[in-house]
C-alpha positions as CSV (number, residue, x, y, z in Angstrom):
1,X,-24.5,-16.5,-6.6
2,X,-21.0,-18.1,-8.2
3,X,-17.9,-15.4,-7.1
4,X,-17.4,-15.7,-11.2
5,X,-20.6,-13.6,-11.9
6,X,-21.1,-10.3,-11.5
7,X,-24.4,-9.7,-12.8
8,X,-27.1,-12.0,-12.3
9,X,-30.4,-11.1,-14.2
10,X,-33.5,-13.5,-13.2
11,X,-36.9,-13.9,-15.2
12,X,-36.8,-9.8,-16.1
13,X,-40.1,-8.8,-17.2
14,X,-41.3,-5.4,-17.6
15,X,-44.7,-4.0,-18.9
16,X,-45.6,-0.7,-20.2
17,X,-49.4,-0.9,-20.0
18,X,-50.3,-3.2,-22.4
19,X,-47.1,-3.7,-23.9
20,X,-44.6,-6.5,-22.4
21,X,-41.2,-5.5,-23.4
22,X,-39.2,-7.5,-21.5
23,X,-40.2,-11.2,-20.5
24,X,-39.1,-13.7,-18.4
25,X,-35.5,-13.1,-19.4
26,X,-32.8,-14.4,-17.2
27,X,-28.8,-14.4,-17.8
28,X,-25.3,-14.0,-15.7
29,X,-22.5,-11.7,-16.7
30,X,-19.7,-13.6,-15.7
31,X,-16.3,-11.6,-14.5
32,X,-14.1,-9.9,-16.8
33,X,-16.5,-11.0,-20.1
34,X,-17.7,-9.0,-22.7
35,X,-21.4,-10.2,-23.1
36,X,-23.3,-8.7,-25.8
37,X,-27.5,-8.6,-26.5
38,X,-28.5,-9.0,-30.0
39,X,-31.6,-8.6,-31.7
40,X,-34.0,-6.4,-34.1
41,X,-35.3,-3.0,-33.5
42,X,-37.5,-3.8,-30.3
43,X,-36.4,-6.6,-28.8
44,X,-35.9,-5.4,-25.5
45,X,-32.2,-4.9,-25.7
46,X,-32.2,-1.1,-24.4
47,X,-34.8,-1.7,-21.4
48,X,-32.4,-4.6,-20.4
49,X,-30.0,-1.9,-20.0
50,X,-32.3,0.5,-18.8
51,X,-33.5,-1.8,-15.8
52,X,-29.9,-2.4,-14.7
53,X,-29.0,1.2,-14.8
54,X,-32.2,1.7,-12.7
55,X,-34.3,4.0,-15.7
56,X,-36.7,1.4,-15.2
57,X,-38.3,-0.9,-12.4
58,X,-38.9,-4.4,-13.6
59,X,-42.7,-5.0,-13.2
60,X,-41.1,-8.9,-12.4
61,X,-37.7,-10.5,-11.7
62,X,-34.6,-9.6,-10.1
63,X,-31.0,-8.2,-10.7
64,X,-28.4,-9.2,-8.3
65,X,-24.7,-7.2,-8.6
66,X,-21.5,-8.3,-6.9
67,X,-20.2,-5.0,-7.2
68,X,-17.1,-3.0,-4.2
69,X,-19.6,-3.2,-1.7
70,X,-20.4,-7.1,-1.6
71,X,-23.4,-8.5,-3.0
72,X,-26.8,-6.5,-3.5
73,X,-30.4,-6.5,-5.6
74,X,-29.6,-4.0,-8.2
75,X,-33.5,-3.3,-8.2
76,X,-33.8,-2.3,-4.7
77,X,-31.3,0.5,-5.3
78,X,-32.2,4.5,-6.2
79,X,-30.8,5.5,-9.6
80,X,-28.8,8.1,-8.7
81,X,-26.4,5.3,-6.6
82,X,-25.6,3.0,-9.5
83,X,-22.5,4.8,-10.6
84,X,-20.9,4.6,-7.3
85,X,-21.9,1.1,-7.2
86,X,-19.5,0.6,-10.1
87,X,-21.6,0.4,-12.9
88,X,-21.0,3.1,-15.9
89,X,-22.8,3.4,-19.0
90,X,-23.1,5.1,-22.6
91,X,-25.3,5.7,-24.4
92,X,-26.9,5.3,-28.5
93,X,-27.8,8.9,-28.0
94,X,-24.5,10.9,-27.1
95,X,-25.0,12.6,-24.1
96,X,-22.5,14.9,-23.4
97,X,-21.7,18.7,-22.5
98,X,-21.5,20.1,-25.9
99,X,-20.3,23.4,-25.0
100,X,-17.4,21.8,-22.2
101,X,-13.6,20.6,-23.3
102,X,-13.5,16.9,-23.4
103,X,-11.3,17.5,-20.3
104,X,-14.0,19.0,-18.5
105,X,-16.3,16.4,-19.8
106,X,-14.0,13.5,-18.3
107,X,-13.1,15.2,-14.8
108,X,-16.9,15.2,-14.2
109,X,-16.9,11.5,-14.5
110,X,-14.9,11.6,-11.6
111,X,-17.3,12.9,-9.5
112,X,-18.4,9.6,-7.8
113,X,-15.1,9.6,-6.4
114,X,-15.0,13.0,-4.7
115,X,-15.0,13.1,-1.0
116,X,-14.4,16.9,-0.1
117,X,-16.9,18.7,1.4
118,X,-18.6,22.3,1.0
119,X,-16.4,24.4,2.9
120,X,-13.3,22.7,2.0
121,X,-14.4,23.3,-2.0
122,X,-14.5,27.0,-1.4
123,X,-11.7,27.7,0.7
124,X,-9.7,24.9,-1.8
125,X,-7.6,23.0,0.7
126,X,-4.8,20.8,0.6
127,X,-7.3,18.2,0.5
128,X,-9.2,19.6,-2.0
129,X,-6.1,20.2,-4.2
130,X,-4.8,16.8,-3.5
131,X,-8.2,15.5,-5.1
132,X,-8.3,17.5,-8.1
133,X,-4.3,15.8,-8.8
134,X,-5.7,12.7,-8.4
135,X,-8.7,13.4,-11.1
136,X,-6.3,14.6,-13.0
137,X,-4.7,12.1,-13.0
138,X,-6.7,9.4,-13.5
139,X,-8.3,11.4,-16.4
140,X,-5.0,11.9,-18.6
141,X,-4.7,7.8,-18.0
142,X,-7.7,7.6,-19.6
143,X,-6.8,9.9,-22.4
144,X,-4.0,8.6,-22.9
145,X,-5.7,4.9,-23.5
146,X,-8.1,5.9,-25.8
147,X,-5.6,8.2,-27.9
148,X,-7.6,11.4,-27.0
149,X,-4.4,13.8,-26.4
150,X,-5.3,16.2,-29.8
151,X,-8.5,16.8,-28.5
152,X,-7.9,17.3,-24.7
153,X,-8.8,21.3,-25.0
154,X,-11.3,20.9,-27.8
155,X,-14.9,21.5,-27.2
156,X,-16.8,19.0,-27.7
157,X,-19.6,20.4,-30.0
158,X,-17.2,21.3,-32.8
159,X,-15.7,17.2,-32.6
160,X,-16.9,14.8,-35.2
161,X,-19.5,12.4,-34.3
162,X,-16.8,9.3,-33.9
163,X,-14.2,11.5,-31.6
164,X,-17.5,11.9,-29.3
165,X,-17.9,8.5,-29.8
166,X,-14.6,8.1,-28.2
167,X,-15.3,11.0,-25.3
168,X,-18.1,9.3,-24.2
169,X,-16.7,5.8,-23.7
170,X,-13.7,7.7,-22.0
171,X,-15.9,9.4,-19.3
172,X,-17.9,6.3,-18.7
173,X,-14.1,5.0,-17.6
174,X,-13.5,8.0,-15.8
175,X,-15.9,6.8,-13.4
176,X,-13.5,3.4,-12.8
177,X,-17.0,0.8,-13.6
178,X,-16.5,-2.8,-12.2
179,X,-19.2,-2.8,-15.0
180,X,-19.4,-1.2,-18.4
181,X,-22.3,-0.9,-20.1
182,X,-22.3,0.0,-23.8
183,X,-25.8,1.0,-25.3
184,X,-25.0,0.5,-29.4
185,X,-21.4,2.1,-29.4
186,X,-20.9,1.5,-33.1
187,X,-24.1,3.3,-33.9
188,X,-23.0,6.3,-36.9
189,X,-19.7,5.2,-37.4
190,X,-17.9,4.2,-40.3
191,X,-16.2,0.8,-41.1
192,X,-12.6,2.7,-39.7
193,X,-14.3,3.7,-36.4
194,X,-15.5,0.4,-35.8
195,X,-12.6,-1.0,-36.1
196,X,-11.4,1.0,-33.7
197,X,-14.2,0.6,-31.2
198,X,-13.2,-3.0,-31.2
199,X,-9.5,-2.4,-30.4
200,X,-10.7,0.4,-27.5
201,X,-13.1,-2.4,-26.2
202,X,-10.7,-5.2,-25.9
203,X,-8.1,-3.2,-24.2
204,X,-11.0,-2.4,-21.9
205,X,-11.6,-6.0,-20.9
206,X,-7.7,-7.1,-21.1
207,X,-5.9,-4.3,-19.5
208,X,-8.2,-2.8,-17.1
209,X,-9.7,-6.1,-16.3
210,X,-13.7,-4.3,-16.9
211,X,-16.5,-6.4,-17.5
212,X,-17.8,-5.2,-20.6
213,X,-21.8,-5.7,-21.1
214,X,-22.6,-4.7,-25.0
215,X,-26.2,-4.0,-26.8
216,X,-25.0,-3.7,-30.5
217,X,-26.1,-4.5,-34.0
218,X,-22.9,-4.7,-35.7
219,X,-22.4,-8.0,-36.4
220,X,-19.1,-7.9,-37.5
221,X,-18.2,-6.0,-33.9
222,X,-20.1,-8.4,-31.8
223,X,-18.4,-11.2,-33.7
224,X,-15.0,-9.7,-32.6
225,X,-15.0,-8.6,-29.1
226,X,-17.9,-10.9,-26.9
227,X,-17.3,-13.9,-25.2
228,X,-21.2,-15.0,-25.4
229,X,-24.0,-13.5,-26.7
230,X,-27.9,-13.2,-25.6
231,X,-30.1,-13.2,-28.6
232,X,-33.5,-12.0,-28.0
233,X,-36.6,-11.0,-30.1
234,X,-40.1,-9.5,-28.8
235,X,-38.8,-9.2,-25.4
236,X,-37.9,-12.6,-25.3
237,X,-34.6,-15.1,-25.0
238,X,-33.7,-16.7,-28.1
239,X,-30.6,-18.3,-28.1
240,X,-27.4,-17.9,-26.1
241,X,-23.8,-18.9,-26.3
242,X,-20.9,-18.2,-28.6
243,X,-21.0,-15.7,-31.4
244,X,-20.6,-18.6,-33.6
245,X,-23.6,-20.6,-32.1
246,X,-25.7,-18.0,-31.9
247,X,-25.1,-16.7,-35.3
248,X,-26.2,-20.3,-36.0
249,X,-29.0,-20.9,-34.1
250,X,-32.6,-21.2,-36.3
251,X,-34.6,-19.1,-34.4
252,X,-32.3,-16.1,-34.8
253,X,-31.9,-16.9,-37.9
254,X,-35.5,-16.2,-38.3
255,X,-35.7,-13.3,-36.1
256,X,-33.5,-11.1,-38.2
257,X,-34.5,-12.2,-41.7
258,X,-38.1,-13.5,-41.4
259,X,-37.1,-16.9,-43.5
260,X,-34.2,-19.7,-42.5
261,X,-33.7,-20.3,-46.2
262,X,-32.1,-17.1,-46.2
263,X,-29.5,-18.1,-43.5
264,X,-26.8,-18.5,-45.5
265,X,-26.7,-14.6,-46.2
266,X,-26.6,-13.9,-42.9
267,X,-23.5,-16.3,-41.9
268,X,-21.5,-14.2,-44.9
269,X,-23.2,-10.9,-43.7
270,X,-21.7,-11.5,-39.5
271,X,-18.6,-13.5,-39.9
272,X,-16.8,-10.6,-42.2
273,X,-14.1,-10.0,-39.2
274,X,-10.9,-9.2,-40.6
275,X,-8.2,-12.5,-39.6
């Protein structure tokens, strides 16, 4: 595999009995990117993710992840190890501990990187305390980034549903991904918090140097932040390339609106990305 990629996924397939979700899909994250899947309700965008966060076992195909550890096949790896591979991921649905601090909620995203032991937890050594600075830490960095000082004590069931947005990206960090896989993050949020989303993502990719992969219906978002996009429809590829080509391409066209006469409303509908 090119030392530019860090993802490799090749002819994906999965079926759920009779149903093929995903088939014969095949793309390459490439380094320091933000790549984005588009597509209607059921394409297959989700399972994508789902197979490379190892929810799901590709009845087909292979992933391949140059991740800390060298090269290795994603799908021959237990769930449980893919965050301390380097991969982190959100979710559409936020999953968080409600009744926790969003401190609390953060400093257990750091628990990939603990490397205390048992006895030294309960009799809290100097080692122990030197890793709960270093959480620390890294964790105010974090908050810091995303703006999340005001709510650093605040439970997280009594934050509005954009702040938990916000929390939930932040803990994915916490983890410190290679890869960063965002499952919808602009789903409930208002035109503001979008906007937003896009600023938090690009400083993700330029200043912490994360490859950013993206499953998101917000045109205007995806327009914004990705480098390249994967279109797919029915569990299949579509088109790939540019925003701008993609937004383009016939067969997407078609895919979202059921008629290429009406692709003209969908160019106005994507490209409204503030200059």
């Amino acid at each position: 595999m090119n030392e530019d990629i860090l993802l490799s996924a090749q002819n994906l397939s999965v079926r759920f009995g009779g149903v093929l979700a995903v088939n014969n899909v095949s793309f390459d994250v490439k380094r320091g990117e933000v790549f984005t899947l588009i597509g209607p309700n059921g394409a297959g965008k989700t399972t994508v993710f789902n197979l490379i966060s190892r929810i799901y076992t590709p009845t087909s195909g292979s992933i391949d992840y140059a991740g800390p550890h060298g090269m290795l096949r994603l799908t021959e790896q237990a769930p449980h190890q893919i965050a301390g591979l380097g991969i982190a991921r959100t979710f559409q649905n936020i999953e968080l501990f409600e009744h926790a601090t969003v401190l609390q909620n953060l400093l257990i995203g750091r628990h990939t990187h603990r490397r205390t032991g048992l006895w030294s937890e309960i009799f809290f050594t100097a080692k122990t305390r030197a890793a709960e600075i270093e959480a620390r830490e890294k964790v105010e960095r974090v908050i810091d980034l995303l703006d999340l000082q005001h709510h650093r004590e605040s439970m997280v069931a009594g934050l509005p549903y954009g702040v938990r947005k916000v929390v939930e990206l932040a803990r994915a960090l916490c983890t410190e991904p290679q890869l960063l896989l965002l499952d919808e993050p602009s789903s409930g949020l208002n035109v503001e918090e979008t906007e937003d989303m896009a600023f938090w993502i690009s400083d993700i990719q330029e200043e912490l140097g994360i490859t950013v992969l993206m499953v998101e219906h917000d045109m205007s978002l995806v327009s914004k932040v990705s480098d390249r996009v994967l279109a797919m429809s029915m569990g299949s590829e579509l088109a790939s390339g540019t925003p701008a080509e993609v937004q383009s391409d016939p067969g997407v066209i078609e895919a979202y609106l059921g008629s290429i006469d009406d692709a003209s409303n969908l160019r106005r509908d994507i490209t409204k990305v503030p200059a």
